[in-house]
MOPAC internal coordinates of N, CA, C and O (Angstrom, degrees):
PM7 1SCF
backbone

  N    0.0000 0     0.00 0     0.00 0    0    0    0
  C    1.4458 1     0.00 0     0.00 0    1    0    0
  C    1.5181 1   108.62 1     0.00 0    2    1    0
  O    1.2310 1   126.37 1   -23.87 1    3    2    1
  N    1.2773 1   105.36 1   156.13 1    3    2    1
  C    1.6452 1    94.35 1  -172.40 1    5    3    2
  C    1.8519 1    84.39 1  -146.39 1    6    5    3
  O    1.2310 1   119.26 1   -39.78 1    7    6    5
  N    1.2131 1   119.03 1   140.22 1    7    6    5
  C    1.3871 1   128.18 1   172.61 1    9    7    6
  C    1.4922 1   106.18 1  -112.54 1   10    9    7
  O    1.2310 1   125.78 1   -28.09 1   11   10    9
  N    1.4371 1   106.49 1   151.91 1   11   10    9
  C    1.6221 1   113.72 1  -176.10 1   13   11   10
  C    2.0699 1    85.59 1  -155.67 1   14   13   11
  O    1.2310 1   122.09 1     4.35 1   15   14   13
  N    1.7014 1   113.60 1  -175.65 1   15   14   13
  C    1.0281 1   142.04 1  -163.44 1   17   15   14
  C    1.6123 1    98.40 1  -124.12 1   18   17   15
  O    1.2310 1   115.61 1   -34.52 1   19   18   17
  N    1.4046 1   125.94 1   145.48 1   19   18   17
  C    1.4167 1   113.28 1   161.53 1   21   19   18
  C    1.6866 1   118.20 1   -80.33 1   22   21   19
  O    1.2310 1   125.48 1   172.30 1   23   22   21
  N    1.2066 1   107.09 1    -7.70 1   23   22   21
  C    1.9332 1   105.61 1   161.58 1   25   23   22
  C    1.6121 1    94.17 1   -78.29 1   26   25   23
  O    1.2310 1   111.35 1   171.58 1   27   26   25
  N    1.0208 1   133.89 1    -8.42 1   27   26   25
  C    1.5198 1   126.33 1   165.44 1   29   27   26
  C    1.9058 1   117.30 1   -54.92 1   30   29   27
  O    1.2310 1   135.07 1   127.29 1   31   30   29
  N    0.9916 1    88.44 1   -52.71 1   31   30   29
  C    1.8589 1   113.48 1  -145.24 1   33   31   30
  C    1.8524 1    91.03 1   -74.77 1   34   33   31
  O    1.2310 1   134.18 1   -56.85 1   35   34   33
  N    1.7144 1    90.18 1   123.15 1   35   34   33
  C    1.4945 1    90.25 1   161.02 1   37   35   34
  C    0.9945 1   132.00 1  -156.01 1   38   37   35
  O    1.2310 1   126.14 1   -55.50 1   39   38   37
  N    1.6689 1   105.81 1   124.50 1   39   38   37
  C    2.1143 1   125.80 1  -126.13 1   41   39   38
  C    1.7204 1    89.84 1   -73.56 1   42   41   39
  O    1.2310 1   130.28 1   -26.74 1   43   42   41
  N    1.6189 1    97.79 1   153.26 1   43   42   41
  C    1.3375 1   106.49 1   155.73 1   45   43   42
  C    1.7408 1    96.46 1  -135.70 1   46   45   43
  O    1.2310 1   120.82 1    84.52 1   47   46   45
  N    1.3588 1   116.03 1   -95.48 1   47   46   45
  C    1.2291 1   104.16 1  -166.32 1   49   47   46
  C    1.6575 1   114.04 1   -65.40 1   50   49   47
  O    1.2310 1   115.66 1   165.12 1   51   50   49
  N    1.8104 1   125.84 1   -14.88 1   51   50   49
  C    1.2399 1   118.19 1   170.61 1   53   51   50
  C    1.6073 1    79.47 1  -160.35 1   54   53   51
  O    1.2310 1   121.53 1   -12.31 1   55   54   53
  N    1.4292 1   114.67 1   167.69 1   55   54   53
  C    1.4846 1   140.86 1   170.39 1   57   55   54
  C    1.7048 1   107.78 1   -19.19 1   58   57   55
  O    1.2310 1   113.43 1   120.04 1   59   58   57
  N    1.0781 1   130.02 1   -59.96 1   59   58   57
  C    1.7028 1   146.66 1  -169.36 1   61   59   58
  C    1.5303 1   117.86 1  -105.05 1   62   61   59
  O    1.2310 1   129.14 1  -152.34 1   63   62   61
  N    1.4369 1    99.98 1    27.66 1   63   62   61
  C    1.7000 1   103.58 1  -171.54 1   65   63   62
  C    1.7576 1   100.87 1   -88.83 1   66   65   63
  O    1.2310 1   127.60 1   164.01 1   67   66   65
  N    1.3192 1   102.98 1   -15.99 1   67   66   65
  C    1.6441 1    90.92 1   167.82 1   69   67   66
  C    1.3801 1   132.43 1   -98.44 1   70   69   67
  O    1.2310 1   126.32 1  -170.15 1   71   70   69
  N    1.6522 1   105.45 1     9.85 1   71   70   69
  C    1.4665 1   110.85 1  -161.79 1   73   71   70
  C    1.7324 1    90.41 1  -132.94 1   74   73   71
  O    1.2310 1   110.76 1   178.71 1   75   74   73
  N    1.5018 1   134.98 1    -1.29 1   75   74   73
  C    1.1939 1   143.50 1   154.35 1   77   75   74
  C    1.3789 1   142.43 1  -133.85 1   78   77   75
  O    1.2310 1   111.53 1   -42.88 1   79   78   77
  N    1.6244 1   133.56 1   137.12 1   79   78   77
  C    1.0930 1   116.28 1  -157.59 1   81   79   78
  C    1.5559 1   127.60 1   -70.85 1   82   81   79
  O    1.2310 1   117.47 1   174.39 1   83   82   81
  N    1.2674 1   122.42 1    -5.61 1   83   82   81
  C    0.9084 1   126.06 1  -165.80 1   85   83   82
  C    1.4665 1   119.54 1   -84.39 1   86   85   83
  O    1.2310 1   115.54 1    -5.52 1   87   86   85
  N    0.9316 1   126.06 1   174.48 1   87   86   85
  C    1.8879 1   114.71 1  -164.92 1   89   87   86
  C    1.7152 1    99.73 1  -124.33 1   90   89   87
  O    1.2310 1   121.87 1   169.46 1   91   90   89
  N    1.3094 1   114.02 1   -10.54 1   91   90   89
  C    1.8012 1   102.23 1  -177.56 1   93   91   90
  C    1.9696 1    91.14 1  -148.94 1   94   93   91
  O    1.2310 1   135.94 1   -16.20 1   95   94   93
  N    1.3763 1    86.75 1   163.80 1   95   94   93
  C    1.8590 1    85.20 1  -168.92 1   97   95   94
  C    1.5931 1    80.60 1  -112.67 1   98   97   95
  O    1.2310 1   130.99 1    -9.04 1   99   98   97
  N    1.3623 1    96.41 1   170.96 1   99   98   97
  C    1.7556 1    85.43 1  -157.71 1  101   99   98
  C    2.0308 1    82.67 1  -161.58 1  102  101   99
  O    1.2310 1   101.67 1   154.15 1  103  102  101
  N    1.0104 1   151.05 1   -25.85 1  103  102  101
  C    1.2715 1   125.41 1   144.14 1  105  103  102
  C    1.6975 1   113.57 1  -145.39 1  106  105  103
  O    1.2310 1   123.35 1    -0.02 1  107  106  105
  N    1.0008 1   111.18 1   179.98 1  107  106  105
  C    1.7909 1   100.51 1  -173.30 1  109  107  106
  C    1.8583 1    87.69 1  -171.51 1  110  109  107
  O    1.2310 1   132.10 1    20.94 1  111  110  109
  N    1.4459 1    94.24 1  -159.06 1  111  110  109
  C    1.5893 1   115.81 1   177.39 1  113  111  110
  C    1.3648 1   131.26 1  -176.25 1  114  113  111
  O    1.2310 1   106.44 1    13.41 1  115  114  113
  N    1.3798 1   142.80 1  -166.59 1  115  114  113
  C    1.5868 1   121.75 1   157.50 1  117  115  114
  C    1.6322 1    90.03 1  -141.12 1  118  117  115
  O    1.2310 1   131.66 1   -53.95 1  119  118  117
  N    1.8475 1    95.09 1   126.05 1  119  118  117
  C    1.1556 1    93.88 1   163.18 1  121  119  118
  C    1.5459 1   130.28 1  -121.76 1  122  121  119
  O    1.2310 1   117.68 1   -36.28 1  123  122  121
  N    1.5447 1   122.03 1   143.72 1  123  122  121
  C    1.2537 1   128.53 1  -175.65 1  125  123  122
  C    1.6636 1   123.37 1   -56.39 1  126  125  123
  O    1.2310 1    84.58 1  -144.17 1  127  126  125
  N    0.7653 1   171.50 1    35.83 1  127  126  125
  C    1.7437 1   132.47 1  -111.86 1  129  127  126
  C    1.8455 1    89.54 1  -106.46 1  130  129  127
  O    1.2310 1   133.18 1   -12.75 1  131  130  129
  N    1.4746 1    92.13 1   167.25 1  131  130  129
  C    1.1361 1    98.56 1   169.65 1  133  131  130
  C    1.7689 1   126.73 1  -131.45 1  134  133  131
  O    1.2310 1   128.13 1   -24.46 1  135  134  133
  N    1.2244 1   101.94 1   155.54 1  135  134  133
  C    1.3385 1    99.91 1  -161.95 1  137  135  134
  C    1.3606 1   138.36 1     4.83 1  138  137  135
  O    1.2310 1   100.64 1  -100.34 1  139  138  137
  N    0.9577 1   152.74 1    79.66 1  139  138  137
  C    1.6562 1   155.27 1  -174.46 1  141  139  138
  C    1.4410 1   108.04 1    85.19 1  142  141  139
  O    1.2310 1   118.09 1  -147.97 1  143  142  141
  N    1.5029 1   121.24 1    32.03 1  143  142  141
  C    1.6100 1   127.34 1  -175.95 1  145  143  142
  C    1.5158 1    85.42 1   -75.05 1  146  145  143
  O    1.2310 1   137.43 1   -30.08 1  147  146  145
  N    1.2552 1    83.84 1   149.92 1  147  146  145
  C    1.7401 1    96.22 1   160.55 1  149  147  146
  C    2.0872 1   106.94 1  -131.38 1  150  149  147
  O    1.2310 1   139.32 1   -49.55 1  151  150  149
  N    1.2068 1    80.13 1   130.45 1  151  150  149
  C    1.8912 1    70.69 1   170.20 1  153  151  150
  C    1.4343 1   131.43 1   -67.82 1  154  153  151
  O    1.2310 1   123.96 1   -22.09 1  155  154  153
  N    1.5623 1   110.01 1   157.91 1  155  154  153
  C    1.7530 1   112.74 1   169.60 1  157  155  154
  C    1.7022 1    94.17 1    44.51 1  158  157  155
  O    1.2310 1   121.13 1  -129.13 1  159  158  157
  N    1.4585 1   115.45 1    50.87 1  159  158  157
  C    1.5744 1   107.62 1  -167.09 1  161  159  158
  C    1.7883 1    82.67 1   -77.74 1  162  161  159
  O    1.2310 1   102.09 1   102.66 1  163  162  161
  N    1.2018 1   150.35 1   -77.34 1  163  162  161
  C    1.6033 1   163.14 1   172.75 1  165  163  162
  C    1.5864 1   100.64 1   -35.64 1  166  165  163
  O    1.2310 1   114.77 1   167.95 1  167  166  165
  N    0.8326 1   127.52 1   -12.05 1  167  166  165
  C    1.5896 1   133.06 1  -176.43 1  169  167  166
  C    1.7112 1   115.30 1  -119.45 1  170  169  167
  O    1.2310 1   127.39 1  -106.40 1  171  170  169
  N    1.5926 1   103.38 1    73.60 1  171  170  169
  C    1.9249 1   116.92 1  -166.77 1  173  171  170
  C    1.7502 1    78.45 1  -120.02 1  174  173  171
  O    1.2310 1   137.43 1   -23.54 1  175  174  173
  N    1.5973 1    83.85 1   156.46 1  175  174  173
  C    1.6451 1   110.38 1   -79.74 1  177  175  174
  C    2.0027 1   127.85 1   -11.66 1  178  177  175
  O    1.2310 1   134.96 1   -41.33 1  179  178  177
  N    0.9588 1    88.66 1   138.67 1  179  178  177
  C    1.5313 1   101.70 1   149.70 1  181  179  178
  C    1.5722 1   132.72 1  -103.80 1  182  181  179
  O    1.2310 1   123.85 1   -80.74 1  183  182  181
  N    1.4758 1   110.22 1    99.26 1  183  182  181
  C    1.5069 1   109.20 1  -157.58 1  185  183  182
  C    1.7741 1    91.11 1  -118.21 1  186  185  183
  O    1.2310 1   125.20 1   -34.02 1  187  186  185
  N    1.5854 1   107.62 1   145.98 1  187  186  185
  C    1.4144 1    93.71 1   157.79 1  189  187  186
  C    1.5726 1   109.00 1  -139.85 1  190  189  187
  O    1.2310 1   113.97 1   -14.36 1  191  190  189
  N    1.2614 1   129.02 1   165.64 1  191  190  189
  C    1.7167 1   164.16 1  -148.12 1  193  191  190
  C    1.6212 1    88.55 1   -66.63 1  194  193  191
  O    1.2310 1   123.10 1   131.49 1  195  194  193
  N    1.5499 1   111.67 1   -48.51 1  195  194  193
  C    1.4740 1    97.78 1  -167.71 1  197  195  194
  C    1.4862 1    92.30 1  -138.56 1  198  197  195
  O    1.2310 1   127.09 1    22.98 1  199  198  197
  N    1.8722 1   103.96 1  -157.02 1  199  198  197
  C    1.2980 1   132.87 1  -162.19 1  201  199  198
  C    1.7081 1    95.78 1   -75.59 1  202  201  199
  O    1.2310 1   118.27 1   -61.23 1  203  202  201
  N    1.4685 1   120.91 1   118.77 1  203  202  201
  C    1.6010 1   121.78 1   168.78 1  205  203  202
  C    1.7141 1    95.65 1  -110.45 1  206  205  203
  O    1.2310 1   126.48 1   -27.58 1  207  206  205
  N    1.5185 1   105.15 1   152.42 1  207  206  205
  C    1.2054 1   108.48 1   174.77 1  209  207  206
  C    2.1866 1   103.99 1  -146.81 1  210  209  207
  O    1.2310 1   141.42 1   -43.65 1  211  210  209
  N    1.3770 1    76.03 1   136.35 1  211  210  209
  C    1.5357 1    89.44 1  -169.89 1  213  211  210
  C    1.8325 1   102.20 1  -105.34 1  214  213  211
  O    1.2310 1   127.08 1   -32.48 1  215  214  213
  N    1.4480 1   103.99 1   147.52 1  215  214  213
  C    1.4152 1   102.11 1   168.40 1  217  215  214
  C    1.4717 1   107.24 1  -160.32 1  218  217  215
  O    1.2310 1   138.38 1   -72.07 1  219  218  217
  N    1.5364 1    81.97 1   107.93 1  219  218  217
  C    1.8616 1   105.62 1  -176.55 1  221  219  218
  C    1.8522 1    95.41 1   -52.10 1  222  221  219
  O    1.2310 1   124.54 1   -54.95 1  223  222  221
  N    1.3035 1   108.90 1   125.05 1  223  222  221
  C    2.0856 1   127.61 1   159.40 1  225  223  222
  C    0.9531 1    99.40 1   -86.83 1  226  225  223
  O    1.2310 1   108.67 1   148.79 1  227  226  225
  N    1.7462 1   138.81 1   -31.21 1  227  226  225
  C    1.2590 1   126.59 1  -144.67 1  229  227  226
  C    1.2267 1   109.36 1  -177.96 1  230  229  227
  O    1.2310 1   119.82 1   -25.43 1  231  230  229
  N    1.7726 1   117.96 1   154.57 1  231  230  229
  C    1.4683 1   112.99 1  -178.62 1  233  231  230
  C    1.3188 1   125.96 1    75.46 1  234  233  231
  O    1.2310 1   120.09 1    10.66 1  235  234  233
  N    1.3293 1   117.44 1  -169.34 1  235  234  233
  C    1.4409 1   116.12 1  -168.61 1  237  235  234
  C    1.5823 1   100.23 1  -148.90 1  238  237  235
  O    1.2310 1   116.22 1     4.55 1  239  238  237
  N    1.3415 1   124.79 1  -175.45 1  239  238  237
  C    1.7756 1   138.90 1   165.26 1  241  239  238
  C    1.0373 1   105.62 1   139.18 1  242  241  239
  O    1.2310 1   125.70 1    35.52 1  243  242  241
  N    1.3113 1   106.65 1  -144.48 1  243  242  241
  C    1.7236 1   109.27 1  -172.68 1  245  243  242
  C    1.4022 1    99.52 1  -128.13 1  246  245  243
  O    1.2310 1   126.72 1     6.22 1  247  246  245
  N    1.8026 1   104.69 1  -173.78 1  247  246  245
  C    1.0998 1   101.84 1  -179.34 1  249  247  246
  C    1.6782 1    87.20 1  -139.03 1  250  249  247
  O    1.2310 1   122.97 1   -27.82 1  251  250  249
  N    1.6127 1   111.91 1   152.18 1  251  250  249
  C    1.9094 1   112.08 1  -167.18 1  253  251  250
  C    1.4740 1    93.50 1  -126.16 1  254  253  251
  O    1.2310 1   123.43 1   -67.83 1  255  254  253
  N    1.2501 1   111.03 1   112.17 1  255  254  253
  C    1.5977 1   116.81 1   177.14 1  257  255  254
  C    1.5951 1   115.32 1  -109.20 1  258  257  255
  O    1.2310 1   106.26 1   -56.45 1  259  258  257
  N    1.1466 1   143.13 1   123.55 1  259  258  257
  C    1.8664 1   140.02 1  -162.89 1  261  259  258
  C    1.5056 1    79.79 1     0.27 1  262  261  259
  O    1.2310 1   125.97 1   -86.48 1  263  262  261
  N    1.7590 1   106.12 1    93.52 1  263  262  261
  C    1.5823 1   143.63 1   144.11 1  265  263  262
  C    1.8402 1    93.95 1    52.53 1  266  265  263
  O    1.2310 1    96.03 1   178.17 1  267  266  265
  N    1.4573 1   159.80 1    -1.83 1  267  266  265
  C    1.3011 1   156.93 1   115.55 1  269  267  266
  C    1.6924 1   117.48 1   -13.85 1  270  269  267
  O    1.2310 1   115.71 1  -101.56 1  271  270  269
  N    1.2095 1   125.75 1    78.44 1  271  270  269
  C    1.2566 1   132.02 1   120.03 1  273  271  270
  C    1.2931 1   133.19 1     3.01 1  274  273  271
  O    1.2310 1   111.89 1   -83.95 1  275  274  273
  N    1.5965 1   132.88 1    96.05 1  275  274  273
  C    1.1175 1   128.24 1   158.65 1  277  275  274
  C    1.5150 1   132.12 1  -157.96 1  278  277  275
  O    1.2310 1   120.79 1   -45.95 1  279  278  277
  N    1.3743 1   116.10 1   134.05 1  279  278  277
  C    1.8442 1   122.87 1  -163.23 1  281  279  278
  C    1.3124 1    81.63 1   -37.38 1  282  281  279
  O    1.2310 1   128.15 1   -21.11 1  283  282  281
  N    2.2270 1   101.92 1   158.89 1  283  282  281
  C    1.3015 1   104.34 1   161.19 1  285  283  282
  C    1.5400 1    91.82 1  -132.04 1  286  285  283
  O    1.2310 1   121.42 1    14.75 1  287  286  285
  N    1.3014 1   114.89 1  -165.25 1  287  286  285
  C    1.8495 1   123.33 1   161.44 1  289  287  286
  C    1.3507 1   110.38 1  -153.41 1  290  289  287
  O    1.2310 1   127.33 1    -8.62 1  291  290  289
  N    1.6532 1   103.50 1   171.38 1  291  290  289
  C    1.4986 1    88.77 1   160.73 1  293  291  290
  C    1.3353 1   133.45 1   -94.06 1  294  293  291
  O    1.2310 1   112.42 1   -42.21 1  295  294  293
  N    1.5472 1   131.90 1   137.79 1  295  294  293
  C    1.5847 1   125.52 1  -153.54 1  297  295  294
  C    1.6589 1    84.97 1   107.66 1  298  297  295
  O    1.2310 1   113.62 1  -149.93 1  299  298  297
  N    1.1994 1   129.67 1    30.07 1  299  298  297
  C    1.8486 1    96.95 1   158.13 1  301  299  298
  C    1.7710 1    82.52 1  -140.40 1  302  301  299
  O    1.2310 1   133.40 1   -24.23 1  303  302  301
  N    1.3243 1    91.71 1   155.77 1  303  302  301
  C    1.9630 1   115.59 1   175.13 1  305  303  302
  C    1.4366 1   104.64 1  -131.90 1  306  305  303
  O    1.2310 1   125.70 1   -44.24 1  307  306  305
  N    1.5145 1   106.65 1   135.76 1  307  306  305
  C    1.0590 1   112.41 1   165.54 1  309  307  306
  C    1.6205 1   118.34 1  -139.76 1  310  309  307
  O    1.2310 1   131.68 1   -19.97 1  311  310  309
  N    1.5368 1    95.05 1   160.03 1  311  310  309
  C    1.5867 1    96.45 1  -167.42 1  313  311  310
  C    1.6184 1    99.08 1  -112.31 1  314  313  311
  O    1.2310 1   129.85 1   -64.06 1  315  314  313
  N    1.0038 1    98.61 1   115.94 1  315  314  313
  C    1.7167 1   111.41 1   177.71 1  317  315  314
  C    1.7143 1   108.33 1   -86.76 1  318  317  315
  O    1.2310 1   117.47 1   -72.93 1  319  318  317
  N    1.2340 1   122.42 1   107.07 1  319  318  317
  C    1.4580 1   141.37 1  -177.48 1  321  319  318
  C    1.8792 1   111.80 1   -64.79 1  322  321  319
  O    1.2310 1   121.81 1   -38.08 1  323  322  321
  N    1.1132 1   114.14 1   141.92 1  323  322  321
  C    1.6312 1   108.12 1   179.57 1  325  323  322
  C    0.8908 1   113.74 1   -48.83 1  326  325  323
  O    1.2310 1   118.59 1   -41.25 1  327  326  325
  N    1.3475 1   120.29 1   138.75 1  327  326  325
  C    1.9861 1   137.26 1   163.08 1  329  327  326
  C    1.5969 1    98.84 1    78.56 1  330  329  327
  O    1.2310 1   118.99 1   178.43 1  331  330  329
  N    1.4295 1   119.53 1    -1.57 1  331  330  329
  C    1.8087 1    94.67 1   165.26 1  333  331  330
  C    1.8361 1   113.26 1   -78.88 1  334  333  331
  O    1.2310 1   122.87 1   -18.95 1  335  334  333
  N    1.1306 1   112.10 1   161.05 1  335  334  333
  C    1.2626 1   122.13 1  -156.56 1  337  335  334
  C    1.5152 1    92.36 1   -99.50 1  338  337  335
  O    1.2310 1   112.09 1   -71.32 1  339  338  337
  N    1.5281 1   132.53 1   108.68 1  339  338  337
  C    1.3455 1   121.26 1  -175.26 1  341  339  338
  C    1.3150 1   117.25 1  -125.80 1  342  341  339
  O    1.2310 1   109.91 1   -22.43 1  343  342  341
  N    1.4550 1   136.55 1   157.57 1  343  342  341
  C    1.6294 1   127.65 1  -171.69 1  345  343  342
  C    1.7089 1    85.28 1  -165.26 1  346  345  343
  O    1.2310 1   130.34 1   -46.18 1  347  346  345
  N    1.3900 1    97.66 1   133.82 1  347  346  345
  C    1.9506 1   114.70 1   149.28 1  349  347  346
  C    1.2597 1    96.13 1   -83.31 1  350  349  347
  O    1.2310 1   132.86 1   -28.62 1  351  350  349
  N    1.6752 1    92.76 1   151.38 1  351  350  349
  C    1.7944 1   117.91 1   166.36 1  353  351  350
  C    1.5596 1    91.55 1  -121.58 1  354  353  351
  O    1.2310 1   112.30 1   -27.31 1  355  354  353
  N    1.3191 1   132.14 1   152.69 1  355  354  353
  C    1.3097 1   144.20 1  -165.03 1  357  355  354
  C    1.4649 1    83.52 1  -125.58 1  358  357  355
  O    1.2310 1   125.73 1   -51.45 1  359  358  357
  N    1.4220 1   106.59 1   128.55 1  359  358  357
  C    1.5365 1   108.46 1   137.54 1  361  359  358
  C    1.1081 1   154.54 1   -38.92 1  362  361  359
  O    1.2310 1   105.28 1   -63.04 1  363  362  361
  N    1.5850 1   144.85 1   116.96 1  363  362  361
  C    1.4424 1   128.09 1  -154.59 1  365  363  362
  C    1.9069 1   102.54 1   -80.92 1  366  365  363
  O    1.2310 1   122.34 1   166.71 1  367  366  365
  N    1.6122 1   113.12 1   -13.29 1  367  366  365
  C    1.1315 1   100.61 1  -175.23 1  369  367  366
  C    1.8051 1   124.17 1  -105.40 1  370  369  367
  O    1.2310 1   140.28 1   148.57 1  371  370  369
  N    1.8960 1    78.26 1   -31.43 1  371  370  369
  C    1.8855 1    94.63 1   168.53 1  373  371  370
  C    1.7039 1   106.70 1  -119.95 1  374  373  371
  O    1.2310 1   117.95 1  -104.73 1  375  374  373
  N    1.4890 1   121.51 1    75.27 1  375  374  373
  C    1.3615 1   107.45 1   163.06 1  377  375  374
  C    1.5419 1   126.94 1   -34.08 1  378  377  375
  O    1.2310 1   122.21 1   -40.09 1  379  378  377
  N    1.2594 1   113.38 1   139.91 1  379  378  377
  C    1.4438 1   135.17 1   155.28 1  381  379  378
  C    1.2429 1   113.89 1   -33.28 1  382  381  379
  O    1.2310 1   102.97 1    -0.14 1  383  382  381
  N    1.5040 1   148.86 1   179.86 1  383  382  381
  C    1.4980 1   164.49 1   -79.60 1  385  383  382
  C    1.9344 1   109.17 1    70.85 1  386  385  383
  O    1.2310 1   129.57 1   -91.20 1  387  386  385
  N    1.4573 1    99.15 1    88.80 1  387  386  385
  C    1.3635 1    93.84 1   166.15 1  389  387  386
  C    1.5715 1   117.70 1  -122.66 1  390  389  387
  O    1.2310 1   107.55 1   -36.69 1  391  390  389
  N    0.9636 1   140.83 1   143.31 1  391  390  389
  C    1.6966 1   140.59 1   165.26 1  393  391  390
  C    1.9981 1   101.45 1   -88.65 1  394  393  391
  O    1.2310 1   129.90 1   -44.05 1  395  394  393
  N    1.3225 1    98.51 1   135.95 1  395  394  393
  C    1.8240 1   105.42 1  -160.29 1  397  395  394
  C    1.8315 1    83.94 1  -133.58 1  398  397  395
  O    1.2310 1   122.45 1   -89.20 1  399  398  397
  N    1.6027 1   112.92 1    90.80 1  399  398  397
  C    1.4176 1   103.45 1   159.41 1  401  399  398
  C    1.7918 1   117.89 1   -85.76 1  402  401  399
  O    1.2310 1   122.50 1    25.18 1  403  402  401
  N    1.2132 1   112.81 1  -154.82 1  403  402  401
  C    1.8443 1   123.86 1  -174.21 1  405  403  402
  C    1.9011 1    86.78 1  -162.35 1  406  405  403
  O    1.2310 1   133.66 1   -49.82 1  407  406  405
  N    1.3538 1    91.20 1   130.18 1  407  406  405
  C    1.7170 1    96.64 1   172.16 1  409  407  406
  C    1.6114 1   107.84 1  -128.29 1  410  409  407
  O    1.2310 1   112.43 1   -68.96 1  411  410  409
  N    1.1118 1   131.88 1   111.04 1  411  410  409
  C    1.8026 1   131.42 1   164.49 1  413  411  410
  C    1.7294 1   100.51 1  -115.87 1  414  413  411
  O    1.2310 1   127.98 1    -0.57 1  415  414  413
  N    1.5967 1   102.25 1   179.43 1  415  414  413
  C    1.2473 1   105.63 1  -153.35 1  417  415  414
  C    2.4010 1    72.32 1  -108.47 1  418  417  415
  O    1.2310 1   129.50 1   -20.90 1  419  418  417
  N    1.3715 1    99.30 1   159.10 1  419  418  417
  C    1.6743 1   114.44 1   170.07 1  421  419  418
  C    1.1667 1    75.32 1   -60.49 1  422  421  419
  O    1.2310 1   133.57 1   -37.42 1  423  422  421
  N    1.9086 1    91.37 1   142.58 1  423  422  421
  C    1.3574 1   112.35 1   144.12 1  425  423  422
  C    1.8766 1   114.49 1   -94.90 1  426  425  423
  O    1.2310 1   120.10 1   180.00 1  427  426  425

């Protein structure tokens, strides 16, 4: 996992082209969570194929990388690397708002 700031990030072919390998973003989402949600909580591990990148809008919690613990906020992105095992915890007082894209290059 690698954490950065969005005053970090600086776009070339889309927003995260310098902080991931992939050259086109190709699906994502926005998710709500609610109070003390944790993600893929029934789904251990949660591994995926390529580069995911998260970017907290809102709220606070942590972030759980192969079983690592750590505060998050909103204003931090991170790029979760293939086969690490990753999950948000939502805050019970400031839920989360994150957008979760996937970037690979056309085949």
């Amino acid at each position: 996992m690698r954490r950065s700031r969005f005053a970090d990030l600086e776009p070339g072919t889309h927003l995260f082209s310098a902080i991931v390998d992939g050259s086109r973003l190709y699906k994502g989402g926005l998710s709500f969570h609610t109070p003390g949600m944790v993600t893929h909580d029934q789904e251990r591990p949660h591994l995926e194929v390529d580069q995911e990148i998260f970017c907290l809008l809102q709220g606070e919690g942590w972030i759980e990388v192969d079983g690592v613990r750590e505060p998050v906020q909103a204003g931090d992105v991170f790029v979760i690397e293939p086969g690490e095992d990753h999950h948000l915890i939502s805050s019970e007082t400031n839920p989360l708002i994150n957008l979760w894209l996937h970037a690979a290059d056309p085949n």
